[in-house]
C-alpha positions in Angstrom: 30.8 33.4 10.6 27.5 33.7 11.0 27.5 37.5 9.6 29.0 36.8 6.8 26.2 33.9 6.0 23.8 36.8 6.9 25.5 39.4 4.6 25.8 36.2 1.7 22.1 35.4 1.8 20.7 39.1 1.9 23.2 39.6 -1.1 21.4 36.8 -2.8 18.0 38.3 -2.1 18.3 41.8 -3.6 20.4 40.3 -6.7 17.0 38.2 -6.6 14.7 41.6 -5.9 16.7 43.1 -9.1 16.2 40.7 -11.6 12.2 40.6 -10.6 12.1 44.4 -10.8 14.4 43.9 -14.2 11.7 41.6 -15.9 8.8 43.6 -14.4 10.0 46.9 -16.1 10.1 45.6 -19.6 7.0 43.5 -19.1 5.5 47.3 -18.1 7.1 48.9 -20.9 6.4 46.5 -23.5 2.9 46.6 -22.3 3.0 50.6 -21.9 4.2 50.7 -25.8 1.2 48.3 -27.0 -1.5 50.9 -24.8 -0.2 53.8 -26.6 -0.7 52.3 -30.1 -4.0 51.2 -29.1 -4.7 54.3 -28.0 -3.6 56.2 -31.1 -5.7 53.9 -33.4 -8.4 54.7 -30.8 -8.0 58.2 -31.4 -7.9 58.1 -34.7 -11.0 56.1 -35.3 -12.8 58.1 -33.3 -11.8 61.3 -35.0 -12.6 59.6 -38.2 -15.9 58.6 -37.4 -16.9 62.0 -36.3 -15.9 63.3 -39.9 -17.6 60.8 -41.2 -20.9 61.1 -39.7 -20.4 64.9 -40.7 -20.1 63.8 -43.9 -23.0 61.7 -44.3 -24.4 64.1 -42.7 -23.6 66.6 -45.9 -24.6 64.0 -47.9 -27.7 63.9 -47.0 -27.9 60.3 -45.5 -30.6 59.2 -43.2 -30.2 59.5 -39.5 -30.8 55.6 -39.1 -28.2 55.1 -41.2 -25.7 57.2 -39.4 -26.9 56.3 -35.8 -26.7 52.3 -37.3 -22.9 52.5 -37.4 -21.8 55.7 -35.0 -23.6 53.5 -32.2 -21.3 50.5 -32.0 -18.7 52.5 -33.3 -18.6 54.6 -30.3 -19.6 51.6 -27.9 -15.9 49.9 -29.7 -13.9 52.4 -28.2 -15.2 52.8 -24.9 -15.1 49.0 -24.9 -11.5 48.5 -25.2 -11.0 51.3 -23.7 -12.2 49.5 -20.8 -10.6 45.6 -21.8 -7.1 48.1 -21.6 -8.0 48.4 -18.1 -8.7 45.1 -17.0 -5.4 44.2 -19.3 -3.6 46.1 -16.6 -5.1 45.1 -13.9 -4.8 41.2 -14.8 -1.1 42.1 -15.8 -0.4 43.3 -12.4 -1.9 42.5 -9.6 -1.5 39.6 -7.7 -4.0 36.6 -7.7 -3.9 35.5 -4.1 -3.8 39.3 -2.5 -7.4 38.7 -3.9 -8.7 35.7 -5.6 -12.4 36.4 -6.2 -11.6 40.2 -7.1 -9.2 38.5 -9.7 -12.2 35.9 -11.2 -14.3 39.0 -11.2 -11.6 41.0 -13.5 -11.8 37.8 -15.3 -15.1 37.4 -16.2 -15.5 40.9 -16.6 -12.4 40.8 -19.7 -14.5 38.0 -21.1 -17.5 40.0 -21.2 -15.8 42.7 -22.6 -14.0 40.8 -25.2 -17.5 39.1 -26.4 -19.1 42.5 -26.4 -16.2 44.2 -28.4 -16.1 41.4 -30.9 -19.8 41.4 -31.4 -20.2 45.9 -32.0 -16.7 45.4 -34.3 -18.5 43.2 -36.4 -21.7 45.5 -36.7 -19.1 48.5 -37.5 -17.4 46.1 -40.0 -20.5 45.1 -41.8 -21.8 48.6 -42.0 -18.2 50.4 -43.2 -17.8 47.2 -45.7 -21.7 47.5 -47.4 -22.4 51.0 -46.8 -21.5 54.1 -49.5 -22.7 57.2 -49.1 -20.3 59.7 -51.5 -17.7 58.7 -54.3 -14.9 60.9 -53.0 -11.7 59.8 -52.7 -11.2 61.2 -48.6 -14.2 59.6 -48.1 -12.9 56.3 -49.5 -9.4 56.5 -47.6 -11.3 57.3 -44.0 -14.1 54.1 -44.5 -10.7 51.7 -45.4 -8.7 53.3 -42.8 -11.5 52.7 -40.2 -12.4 49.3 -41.7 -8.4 48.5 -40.9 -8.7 49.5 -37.6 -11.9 47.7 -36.6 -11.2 44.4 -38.1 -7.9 44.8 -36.4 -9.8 45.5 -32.9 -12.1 42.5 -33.9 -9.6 40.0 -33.5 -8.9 41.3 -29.8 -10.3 38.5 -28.1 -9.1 35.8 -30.6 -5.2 37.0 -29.6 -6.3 37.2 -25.9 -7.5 34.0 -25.8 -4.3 32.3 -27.9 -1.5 31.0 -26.0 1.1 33.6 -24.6 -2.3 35.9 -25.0 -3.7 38.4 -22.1 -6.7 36.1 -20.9 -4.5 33.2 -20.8 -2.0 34.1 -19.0 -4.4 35.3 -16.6 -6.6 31.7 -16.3 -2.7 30.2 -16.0 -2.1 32.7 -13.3 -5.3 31.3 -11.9 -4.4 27.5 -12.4 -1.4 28.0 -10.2 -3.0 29.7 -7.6 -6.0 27.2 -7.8 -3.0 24.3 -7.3 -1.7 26.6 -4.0 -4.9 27.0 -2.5 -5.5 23.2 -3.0 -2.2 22.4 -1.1 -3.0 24.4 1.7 -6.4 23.0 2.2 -6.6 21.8 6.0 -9.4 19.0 7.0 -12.4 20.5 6.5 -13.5 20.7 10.0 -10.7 23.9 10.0 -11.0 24.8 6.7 -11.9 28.5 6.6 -15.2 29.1 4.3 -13.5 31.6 2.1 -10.8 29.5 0.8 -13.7 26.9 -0.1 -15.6 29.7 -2.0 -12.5 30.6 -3.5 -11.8 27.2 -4.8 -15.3 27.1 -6.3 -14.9 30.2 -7.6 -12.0 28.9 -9.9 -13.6 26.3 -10.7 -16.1 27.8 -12.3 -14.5 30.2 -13.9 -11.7 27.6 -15.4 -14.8 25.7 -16.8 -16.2 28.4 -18.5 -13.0 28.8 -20.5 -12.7 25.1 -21.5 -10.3 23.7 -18.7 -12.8 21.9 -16.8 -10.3 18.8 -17.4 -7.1 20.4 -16.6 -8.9 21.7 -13.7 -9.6 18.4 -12.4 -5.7 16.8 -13.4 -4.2 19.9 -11.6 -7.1 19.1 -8.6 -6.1 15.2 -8.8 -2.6 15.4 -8.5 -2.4 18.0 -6.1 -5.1 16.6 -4.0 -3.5 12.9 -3.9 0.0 13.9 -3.5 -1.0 15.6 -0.2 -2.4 12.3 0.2 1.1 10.5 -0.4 2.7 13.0 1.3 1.0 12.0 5.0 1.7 8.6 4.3 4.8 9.3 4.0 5.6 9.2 7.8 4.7 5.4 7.2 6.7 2.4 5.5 3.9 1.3 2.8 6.9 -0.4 0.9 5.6 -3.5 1.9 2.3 -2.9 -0.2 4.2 -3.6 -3.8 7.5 -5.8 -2.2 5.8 -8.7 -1.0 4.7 -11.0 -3.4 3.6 -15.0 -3.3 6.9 -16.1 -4.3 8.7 -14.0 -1.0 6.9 -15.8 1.6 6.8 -19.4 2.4 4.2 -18.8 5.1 1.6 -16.3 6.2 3.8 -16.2 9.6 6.1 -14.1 7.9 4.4 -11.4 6.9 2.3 -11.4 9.5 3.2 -8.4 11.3 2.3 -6.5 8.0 -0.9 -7.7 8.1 -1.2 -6.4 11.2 0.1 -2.8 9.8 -1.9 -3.2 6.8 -5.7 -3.1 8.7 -4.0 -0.2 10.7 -2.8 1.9 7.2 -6.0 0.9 5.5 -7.8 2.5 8.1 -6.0 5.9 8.5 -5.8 6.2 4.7 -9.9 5.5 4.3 -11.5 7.1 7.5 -9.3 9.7 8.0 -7.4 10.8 4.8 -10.1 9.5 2.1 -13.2 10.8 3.7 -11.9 13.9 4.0 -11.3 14.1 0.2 -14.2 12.9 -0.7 -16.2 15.7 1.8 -13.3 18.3 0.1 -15.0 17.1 -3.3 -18.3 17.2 -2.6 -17.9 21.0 -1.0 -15.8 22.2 -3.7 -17.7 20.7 -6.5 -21.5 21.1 -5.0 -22.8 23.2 -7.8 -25.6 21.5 -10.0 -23.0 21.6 -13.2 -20.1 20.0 -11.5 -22.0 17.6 -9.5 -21.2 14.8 -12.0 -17.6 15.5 -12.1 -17.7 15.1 -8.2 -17.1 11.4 -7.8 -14.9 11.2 -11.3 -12.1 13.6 -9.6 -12.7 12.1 -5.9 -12.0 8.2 -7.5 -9.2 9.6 -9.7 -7.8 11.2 -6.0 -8.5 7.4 -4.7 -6.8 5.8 -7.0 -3.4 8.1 -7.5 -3.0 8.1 -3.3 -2.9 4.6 -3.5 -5.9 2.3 -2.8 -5.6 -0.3 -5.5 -1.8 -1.4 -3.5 -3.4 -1.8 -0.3 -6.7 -4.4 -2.5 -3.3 -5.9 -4.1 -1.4 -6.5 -0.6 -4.7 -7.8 0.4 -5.1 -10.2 -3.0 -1.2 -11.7 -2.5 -2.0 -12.7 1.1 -5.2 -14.6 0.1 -4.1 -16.6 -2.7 -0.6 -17.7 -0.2 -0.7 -21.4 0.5 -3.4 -23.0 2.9 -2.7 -22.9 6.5 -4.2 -23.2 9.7 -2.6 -19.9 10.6 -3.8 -18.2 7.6 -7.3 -18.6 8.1 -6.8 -16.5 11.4 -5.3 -13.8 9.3 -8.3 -13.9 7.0 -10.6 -13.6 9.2 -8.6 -10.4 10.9 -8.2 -9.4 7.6 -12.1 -9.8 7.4 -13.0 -8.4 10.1 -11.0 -5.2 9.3 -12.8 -4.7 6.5 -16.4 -5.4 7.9 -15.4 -2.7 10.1 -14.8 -0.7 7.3 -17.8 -1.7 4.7 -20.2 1.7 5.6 -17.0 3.7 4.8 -16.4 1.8 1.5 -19.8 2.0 0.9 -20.3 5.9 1.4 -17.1 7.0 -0.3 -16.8 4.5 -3.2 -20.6 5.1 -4.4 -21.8 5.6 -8.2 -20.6 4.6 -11.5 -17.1 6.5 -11.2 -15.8 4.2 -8.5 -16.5 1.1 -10.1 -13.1 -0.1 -10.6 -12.2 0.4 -7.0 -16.0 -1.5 -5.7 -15.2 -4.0 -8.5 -11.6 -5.0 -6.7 -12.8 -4.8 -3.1 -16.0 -7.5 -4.1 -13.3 -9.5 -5.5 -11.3 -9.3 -2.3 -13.3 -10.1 -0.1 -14.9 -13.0 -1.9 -11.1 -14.5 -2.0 -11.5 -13.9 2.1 -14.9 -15.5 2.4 -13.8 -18.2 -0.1 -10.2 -19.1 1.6 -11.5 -19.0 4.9 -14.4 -21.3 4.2 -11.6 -23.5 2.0 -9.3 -24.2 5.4 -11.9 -24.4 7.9 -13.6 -27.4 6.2 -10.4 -29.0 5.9 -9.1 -28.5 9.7 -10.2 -32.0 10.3 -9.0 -33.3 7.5 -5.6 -31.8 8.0 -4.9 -33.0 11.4 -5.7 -36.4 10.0 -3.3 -36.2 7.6 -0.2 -35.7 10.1 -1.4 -39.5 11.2 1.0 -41.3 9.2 4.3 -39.2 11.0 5.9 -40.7 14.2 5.1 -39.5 17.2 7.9 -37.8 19.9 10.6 -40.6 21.5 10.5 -38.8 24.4 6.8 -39.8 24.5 6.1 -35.9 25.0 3.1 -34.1 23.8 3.4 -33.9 19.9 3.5 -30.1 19.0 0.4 -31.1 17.0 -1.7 -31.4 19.9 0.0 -28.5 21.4 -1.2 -26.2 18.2 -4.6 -28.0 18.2 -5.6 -27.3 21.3 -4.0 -23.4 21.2 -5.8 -22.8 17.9 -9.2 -23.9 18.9 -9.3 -22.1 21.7 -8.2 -19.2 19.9 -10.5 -19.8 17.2 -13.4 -20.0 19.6 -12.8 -16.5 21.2 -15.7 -14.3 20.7 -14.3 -12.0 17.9 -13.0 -15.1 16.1 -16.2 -17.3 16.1 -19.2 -14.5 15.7 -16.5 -13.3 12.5 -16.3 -16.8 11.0 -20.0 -17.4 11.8 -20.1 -13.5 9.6 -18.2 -15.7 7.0 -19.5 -18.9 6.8 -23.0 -17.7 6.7 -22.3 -15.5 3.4 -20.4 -18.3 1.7 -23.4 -20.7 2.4 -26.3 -18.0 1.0 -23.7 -17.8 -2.1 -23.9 -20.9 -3.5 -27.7 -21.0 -1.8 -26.9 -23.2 1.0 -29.1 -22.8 4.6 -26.1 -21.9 7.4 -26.8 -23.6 10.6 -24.5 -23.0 13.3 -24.4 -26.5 14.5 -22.4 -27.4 11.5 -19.5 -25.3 12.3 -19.1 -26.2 16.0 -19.5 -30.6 14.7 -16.6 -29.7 12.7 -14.7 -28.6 15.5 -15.5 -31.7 17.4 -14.0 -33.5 14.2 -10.9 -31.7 15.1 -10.3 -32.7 18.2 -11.6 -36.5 17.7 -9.4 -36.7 14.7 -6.8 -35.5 17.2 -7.4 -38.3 19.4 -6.8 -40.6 16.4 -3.8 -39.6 15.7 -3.0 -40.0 19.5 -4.3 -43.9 19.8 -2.3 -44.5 16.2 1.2 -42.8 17.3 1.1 -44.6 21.1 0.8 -48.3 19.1 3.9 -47.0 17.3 5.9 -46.9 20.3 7.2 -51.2 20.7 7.9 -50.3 24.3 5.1 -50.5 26.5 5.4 -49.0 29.6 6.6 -45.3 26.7 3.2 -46.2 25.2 1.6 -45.9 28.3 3.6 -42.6 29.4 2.8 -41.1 25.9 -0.5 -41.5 26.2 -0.7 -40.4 30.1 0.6 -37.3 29.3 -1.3 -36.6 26.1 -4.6 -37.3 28.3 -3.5 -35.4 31.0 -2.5 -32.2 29.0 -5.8 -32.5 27.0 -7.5 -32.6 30.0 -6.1 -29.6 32.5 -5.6 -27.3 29.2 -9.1 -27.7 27.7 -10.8 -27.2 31.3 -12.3 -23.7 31.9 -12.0 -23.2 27.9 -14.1 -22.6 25.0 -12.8 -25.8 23.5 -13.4 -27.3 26.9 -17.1 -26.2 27.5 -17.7 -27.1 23.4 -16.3 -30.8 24.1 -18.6 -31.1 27.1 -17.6 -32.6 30.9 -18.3 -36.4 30.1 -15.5 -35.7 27.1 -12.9 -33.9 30.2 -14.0 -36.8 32.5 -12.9 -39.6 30.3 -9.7 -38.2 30.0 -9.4 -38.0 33.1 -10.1 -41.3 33.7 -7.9 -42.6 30.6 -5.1 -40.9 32.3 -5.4 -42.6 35.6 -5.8 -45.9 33.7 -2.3 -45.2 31.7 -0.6 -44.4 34.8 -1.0 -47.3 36.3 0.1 -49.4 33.0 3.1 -47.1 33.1 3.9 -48.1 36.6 3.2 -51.7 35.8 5.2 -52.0 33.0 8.2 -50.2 34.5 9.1 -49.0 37.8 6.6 -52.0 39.8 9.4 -54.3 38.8 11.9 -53.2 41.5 10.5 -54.1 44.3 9.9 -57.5 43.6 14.0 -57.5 42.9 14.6 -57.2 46.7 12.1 -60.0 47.7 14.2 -62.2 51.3 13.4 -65.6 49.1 17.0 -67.2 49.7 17.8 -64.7 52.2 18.1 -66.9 55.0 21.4 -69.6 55.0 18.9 -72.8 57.3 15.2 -72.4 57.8 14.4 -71.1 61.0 17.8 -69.6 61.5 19.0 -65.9 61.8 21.9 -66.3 59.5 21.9 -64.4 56.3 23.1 -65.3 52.8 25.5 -62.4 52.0 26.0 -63.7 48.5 22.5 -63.8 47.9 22.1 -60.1 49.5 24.8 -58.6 47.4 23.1 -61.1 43.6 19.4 -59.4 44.6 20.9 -55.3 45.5 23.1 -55.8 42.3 19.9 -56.7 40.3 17.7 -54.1 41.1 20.4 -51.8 40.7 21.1 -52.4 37.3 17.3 -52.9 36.8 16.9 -49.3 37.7 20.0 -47.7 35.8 18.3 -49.2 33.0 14.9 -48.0 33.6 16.1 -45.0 34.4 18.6 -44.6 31.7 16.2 -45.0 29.6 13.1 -42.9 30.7 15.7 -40.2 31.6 15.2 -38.5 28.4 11.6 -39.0 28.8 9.7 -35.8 29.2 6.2 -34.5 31.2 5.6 -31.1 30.5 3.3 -30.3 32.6 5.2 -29.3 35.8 1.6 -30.7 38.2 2.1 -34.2 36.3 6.0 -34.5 37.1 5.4 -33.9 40.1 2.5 -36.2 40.3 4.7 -39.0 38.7 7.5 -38.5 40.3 5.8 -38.7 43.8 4.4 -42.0 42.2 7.7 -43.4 41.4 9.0 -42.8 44.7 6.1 -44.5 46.5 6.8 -47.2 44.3 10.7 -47.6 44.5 12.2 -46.4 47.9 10.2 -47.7 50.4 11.2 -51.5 49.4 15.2 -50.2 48.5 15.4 -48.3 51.8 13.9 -51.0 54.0 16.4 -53.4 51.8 19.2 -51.3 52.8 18.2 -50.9 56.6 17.8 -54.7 56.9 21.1 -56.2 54.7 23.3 -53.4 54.3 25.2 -54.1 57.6 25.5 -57.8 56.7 27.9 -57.0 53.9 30.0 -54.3 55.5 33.0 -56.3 56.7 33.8 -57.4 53.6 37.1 -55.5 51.5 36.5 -51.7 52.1 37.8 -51.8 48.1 35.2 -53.6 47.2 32.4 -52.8 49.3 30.6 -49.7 47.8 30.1 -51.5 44.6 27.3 -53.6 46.6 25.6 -50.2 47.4 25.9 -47.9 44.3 23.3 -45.9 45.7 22.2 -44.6 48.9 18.2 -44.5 49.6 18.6 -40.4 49.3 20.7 -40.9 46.4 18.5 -42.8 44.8 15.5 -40.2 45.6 17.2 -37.3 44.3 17.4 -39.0 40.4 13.9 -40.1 40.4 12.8 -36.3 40.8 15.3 -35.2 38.6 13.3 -37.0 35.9 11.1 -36.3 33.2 12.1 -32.2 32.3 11.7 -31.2 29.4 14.6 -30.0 27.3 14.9 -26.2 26.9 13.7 -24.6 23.8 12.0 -27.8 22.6 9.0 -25.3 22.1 10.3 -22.1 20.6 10.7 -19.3 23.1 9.1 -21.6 26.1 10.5 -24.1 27.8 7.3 -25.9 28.9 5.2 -26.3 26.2 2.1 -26.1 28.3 3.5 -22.2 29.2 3.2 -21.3 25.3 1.9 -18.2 25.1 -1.8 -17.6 24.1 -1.8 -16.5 20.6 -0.5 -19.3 18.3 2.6 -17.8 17.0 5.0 -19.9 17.8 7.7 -21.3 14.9 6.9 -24.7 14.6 3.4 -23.7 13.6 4.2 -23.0 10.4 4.0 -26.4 9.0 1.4 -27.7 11.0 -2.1 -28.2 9.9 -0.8 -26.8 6.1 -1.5 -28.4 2.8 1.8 -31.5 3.2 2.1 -33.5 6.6 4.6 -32.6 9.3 6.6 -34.7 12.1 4.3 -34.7 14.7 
């Protein structure tokens, strides 16, 4: 099988061969015919002028007439004796066996076609004016040669026409000037000779009036090796998204991401080395202006203005708190990238493209500058919602406290610093830093608003207390050893401490210190002084507390501490609180009441003191996946990305 695919395809290539060396043979013979003419008229003018300059001769002329005409007579046959030449030579050979041999045959035809035309209009004007017998020979040579001349004359008018000799060489040229330009490597392994002959086209193309389809042939070739290594990456993103595909900068985040990352590789690697390519291959003092026109035009057609537009669509998306991250990445990325813009985007030909990046990056400065003054404002306005009924910590607080801290890393801050300092010296404003670290203390203190506003919303108030235990706890522990915590200060972490501790103890109060005084021995005893116990009165006060606790713990069973330290703490609290009385209870009383009916008897003691242990620190979990991928909110991971993010801290309130 796999001779005869062999035997198939080398068929193909010789029918292939055939039909080249078909073509080639009339192309030689049609060319071979033409030199022969040529070369009879040739013979026949020069015959001609020979008897005539025997003639004038007879006739007594001058010798400077003669020599005025038999000069650039002669001169017009060597001369296209010589353009017959290079005809063959630009006919046959092959441009890229030697390109600057080729240019050289080139420039040579030229000069011989300018020199031919210039001696076949002396020989014209002479032949056509001059008159030196009346004889009818005489007459038929002068008109004969006059014929021939003029016909010679219009040489390089029909070499220079379409379908003409010097044409079809330059076009000849234009596609090897298009190969060379493919093959181009970086620069850095670029060999010197393929530069030289580059330039060497060039120049030769703009003599002849194709300086512009020079550059459209250099443009398109140059920036679809451009496209062609982006390829490899999925840019569709760059023209898909728009404003109306995205409710939130979340979820096209991961192209923002990709888009620093293809911005980069397409300007510091596949940009700068056009723009070096241009400036080799157009160095020369008469191309120098057309340098930065082609390199732009190369910018432009590999794609630069959809990376500006993917840039423009994510800056005028709605206001969020996790958008004016992504500006400030976006920002930063290109900061990094300003002395690249700066060097390759230069001088009046790359105006467009410096025009669009300005404009960019003032809808940065200007949207980042637009959500950081409003931070404050924004957590304010989630005041009005209703706070968790598990008396949790309000995913609010849980984004606040991740986002400042995540605002207030290094490359975050000195980058919004960056940002904040140019808007303020736009609209002449003098930047302090102070200002921008008070307004995040107005975050956090309009944080604790909403806090004290959402615990008065809770009727009950041992919840109230819980909510705001936890709240002060987690602000606490997860500010501590954090920028937001060292900004905020220790008396700030202190007093939550110490708010904590005083919510605790209202929480205990208001709830679980109400057992023990259930199980008081008031009534116990049947006659003062006696020994003799009140079994009715035994059974009322364990049957009270009992359904006292199912109700409290009904209740606060759905009730949730995220923080694994604080259930513990509470739990250990609880327990203090509640078994020491109920198991002393049980020790003392339990025996009184065991004689009664078996039936009825463990009714009296629905819970043993173990029993009653192992539900109070099975309290207070939080449900799974409450907090996106985590089940304990204070486990979140460090980079706000989380879900429920989305509507937080954006332009309409959401439940806190």
């Amino acid at each position: 099988m796999y001779d005869i695919e062999k035997i198939k395809a080398t068929r193909e290539l010789l029918k292939s061969s055939i039909e080249k060396s078909r073509k080639l043979g009339v192309e030689i013979s049609e060319r071979c015919w033409r030199l022969e003419s040529c070369e009879q008229r040739l013979d026949f003018l020069s015959f001609a002028l020979r008897d005539l300059s025997c003639k004038c001769t007879l006739c007594k002329m001058s010798t400077h007439d003669v020599d005025r005409v038999i000069g650039p007579a002669s001169s017009v046959v060597k001369i296209f004796d010589v353009i017959c030449g290079f005809e063959k030579s630009l006919s046959t050979d092959d441009v890229s066996d030697d390109v600057l041999a080729y240019l050289t045959t080139v420039k040579r035809m030229e000069e011989a076609l300018g020199l031919l035309t210039d001696n076949c209009k002396l020989v014209v004007s002479w032949l056509d004016t001059g008159s030196c017998c009346d004889s009818s020979w005489y007459v038929r040579k002068v008109n004969k040669c006059l014929s021939i001349v003029r016909g010679l004359q219009g040489t390089e008018e029909r070499f220079r026409a379409k379908g003409g000799v010097l044409m079809i060489a330059l076009d000849k040229v234009e596609i090897e000037f298009a190969s060379m330009l493919r093959g181009i490597a970086p620069l850095s392994v670029a060999l010197p000779d393929v530069i030289r002959n580059v330039q060497g086209v060039i120049e030769r193309l703009s003599v002849n009036c194709r300086v512009e389809k020079c550059m459209s042939v250099y443009v398109e070739v140059r920036s679809s090796n451009v496209r062609k290594a982006l390829e490899g990456f999925d840019l569709d993103y760059l023209e898909e998204i728009s404003l109306t595909e995205f409710d939130s900068v979340l979820s096209v985040e991961h192209y923002i991401d990709q888009w620093y990352k293809h911005l980069e590789f397409v300007v510091k690697y596949l940009l700068d080395t056009e723009h070096r390519l241009c400036v080799e291959v157009f160095r020369k003092a008469a191309f120098k202006d057309r340098c930065m026109e082609c390199f732009a035009r190369v910018a432009v057609q590999s794609g630069i203005h959809s990376f500006i537009k993917f840039g423009n669509t994510i800056t005028e998306g709605k206001k969020e708190a996790i958008k004016l991250l992504k500006l400030l990445d976006m920002f930063g990325s290109l900061n990094k990238l300003r002395s690249d813009f700066n060097r390759l985007f230069s001088g009046r030909a790359c105006g467009e493209i410096q025009t669009q990046t300005r404009d960019l990056i003032k809808k940065v400065v200007n949207g980042t500058c637009e959500i950081f003054w409003e931070l404050s404002l924004q957590v304010e306005l989630q005041r009005p919602t209703s706070p968790p009924v598990d008396g949790s910590v309000p995913r609010l607080v849980n984004f606040v406290v991740e986002y400042c801290n995540q605002l207030l890393e290094d490359e975050y801050w000195s980058t919004l610093i960056q940002v904040v300092e140019i808007h303020q010296g736009w609209n002449h404003e003098s930047f302090e830093k102070g200002l921008l670290l008070n307004e995040m203390q107005n975050i956090v203190t309009a944080l604790g608003l909403n806090l004290e506003t959402w615990a008065k919303r809770h009727e009950d108030a041992s919840l109230s207390s819980f909510f705001l235990m936890n709240n002060h706890w987690y602000l606490c522990k997860y500010t501590r050893g954090t920028k937001l915590g060292e900004l905020m200060g220790n008396e700030w972490l202190t007093g939550h401490e110490e708010y904590m501790e005083y919510y605790e103890t209202i929480y205990l109060k208001e709830s679980w210190e109400k057992l023990p005084p259930l199980l008081n021995e008031e009534g116990l005893v049947l006659f003062p002084g006696g020994r003799a116990i009140d079994r009715q009165v035994v059974k009322k006060k364990l049957k009270e507390f009992t359904e006292a606790f199912d109700e409290i713990y009904k209740k606060q069973s759905n009730w949730e501490l995220c923080d694994k330290g604080l259930r513990w703490r509470i739990r250990q609290l609880v327990l203090h609180v509640v078994l020491p009385s109920y198991s002393s209870y049980l020790e003392k009383y339990a025996s009184s009441i065991e004689f009664e009916v078996t039936s009825t008897a463990d009714q009296h003691v629905k819970y043993t003191a173990k029993t009653l242990g192992n539900m109070i620190t099975c309290l207070f979990e939080p449900k799974v996946g409450k907090y996106g991928n985590s089940t304990i909110c204070t486990e979140l991971s460090g980079k706000v990305n989380n879900s429920f993010v989305t509507n937080q801290l954006s332009s309409t309130p959401a439940a806190a």
